[in-house]
N, C-alpha and C positions, 0 to 999 in steps of 0.2 A: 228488076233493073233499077240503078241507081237514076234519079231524077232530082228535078231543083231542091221542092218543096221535101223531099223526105231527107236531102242531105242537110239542109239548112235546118230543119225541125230536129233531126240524131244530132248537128253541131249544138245545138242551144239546150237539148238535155244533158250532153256533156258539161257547157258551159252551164249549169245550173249546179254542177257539184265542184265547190271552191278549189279543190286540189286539182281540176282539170284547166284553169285558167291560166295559169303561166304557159303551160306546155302547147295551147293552141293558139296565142298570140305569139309564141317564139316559131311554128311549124313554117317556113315557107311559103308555106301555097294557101293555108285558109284564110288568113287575114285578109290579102288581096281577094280571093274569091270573095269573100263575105262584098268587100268594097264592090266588087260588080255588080252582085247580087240587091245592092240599092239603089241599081239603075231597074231592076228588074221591072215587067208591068205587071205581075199580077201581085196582088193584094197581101194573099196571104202566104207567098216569099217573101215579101216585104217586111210584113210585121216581123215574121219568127226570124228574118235577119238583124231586126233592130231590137228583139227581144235576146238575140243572143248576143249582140254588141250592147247591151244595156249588162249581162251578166259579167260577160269580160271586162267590162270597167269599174266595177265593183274593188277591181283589185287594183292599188292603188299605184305600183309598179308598172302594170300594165300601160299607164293611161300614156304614157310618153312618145311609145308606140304607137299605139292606136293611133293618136293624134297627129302622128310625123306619118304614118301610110299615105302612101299618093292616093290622093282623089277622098280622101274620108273625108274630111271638115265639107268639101265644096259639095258632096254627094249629099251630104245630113244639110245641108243648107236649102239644096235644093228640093232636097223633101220637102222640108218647114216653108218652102215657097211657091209648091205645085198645087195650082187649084184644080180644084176636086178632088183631090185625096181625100181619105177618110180621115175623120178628127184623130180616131184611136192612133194613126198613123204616123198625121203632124204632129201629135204630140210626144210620144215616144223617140219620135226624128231630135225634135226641141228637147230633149231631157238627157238623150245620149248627147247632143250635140255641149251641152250645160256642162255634163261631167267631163269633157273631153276638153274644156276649153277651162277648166279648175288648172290654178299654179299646184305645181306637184313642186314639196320639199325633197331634197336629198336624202337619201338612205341612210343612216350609219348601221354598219353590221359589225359587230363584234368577231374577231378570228375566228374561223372553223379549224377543228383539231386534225377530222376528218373530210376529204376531199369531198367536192361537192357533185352528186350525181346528176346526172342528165334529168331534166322532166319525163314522168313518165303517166300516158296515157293508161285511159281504162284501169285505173287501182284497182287492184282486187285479191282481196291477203289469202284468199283459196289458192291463187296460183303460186304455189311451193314445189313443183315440179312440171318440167315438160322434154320436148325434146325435139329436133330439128330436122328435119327429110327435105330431102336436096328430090325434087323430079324433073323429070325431060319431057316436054310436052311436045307432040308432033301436030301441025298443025301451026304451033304459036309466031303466025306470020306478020301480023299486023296489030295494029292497039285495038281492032272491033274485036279479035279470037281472046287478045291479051282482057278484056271487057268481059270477055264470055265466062273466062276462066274465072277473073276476083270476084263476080257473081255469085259462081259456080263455090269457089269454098269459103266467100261471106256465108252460104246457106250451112255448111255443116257446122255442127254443135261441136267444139273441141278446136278449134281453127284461132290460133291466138295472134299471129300475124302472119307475112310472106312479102317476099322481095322477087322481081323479075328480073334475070338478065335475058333480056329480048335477041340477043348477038350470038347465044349459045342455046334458048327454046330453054333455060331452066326456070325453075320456083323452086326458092327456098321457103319451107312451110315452118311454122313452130309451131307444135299440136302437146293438146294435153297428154301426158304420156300415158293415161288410159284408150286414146285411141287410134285406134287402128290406118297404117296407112293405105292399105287397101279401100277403105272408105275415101278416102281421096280419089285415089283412082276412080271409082265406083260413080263419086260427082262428076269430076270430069269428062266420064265418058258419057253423062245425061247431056251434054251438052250436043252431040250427037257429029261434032267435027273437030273435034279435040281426041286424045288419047292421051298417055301417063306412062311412065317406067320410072322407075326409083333409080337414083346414081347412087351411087355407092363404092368402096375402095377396096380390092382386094388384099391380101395378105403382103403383096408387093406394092402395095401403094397405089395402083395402078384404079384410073375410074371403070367403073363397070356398068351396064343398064341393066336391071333386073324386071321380067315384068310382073306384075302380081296379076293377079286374077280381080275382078272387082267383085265387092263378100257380097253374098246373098240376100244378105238382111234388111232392111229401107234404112239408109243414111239418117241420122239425125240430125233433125234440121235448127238453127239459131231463131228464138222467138224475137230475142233481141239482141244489140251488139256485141260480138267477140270479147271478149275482153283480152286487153294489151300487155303481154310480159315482159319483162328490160330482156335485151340482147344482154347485158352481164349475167343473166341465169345461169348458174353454173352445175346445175341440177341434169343435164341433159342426156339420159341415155346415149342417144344418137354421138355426141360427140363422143361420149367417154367410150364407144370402142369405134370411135374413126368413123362409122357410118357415114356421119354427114360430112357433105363438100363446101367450107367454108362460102361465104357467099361473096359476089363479087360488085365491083362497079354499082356499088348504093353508095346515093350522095347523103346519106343519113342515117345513123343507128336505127334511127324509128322510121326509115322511109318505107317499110314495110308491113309498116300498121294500116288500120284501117282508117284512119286519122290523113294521113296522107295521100291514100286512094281517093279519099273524099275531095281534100286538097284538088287534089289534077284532076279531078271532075267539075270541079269549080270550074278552075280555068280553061281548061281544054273543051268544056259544051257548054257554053255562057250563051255561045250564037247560035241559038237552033229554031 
């Protein structure tokens, strides 16, 4: 299960490799979580939130943002002004707060020839093919099941993102095209109140639920984070013969990354 300290600690080794720094200060939902996140009491949220807001302002675009977030300048202030903190703490508070409060020059960018793509989470030049399964989850009544489930295929190995429509009980998945979607299935049903069927289009267009079996074999499990593939993939089995069911009501290209789960986990369990 997702919690403070391991979502802030996965943000800040993102944030530690420079091509993830644009795209997590543009996301919605992390930046304000982080900002909560330095109201936090314990210690060591603390730091690795101000460890990973030390990494995002590295980038010198970013800092504009940063600094215009509601509640950031007065949150780092108040760090540098709570006694009894730890030194390590005020001080990282003061140094983020230093970079943040630097005059940022204007940009000049030269034409692009070529249109400029979205940010994109999790690089990873392995991912040159995958493909996209639409499922129906029964069961998916509430955000605790909706909880159960991004758990549930954070854990398997091949799980590169997924989007809910909560209004229909769908996930859209985008899995490496070496794996199986019966392994999905297979997670899901560990979950022990959840189940799976595939949607899918038949010859008339028409949606279908198929159910698989869940495979025999023990799921292979994520040691560490999914890695993130653009929705422009155009590599995709699934679509190129209709299998998958376009996905709907995502307020974001990437709102199905794991990037974004983390996001509304910020926000939505801040008070617990």
């Amino acid at each position: 299960m997702m919690n403070a300290l391991s979502v802030v600690s996965q943000l800040r080794d993102l944030a530690s490799e420079p091509q993830n720094r644009e795209a997590i200060v543009q996301d919605q939902g992390c930046l304000p979580g982080l900002v909560l996140f330095l109201d936090h009491l314990d210690p060591e949220v603390l730091f690795a939130t101000l460890q990973t807001l030390r990494y995002l302002a590295e980038l010198s675009t970013n800092i504009n943002n940063m600094r215009n977030e509601l509640g950031m300048m007065v949150s780092l202030e108040n760090l540098m002004d709570r006694v009894g903190l730890c030194v390590n703490i005020a001080a990282l508070a003061k140094e983020v707060y230093g970079l943040l409060s630097l005059p940022t020059e204007p940009v000049c960018r030269t034409p692009e020839k070529k249109p400029k793509k979205k940010p994109q989470f999790f690089i990873n030049s392995s991912n040159k093919k995958a493909k996209s399964v639409t499922l129906h989850i029964q069961g998916l009544d509430s955000t605790v099941q909706r909880g159960l489930c991004e758990d549930a295929l954070l854990r398997v190995k091949g799980v590169i993102s997924f989007t809910f429509q909560m209004a229909t009980k769908r996930c859209t998945v985008r899995i490496r095209s070496d794996l199986l979607t019966e392994s999905l299935v297979s997670a899901i049903a560990e979950t022990k109140v959840l189940s799976a069927k595939q949607v899918v289009k038949n010859e008339a267009g028409e949606e279908v639920l198929v159910v698989l079996a869940p495979c025999g074999a023990e799921v292979q499990q994520n040691a560490v984070l999914p890695d993130y593939l653009p929705e422009e993939e155009e590599n995709s089995p699934e679509r190129a013969t209709h299998h998958a069911v376009s996905r709907t009501a995502a307020k974001q290209d990437d709102s199905g990354s794991w990037l974004t789960s983390a996001a509304s986990f910020l926000t939505k369990t801040f008070y617990w």
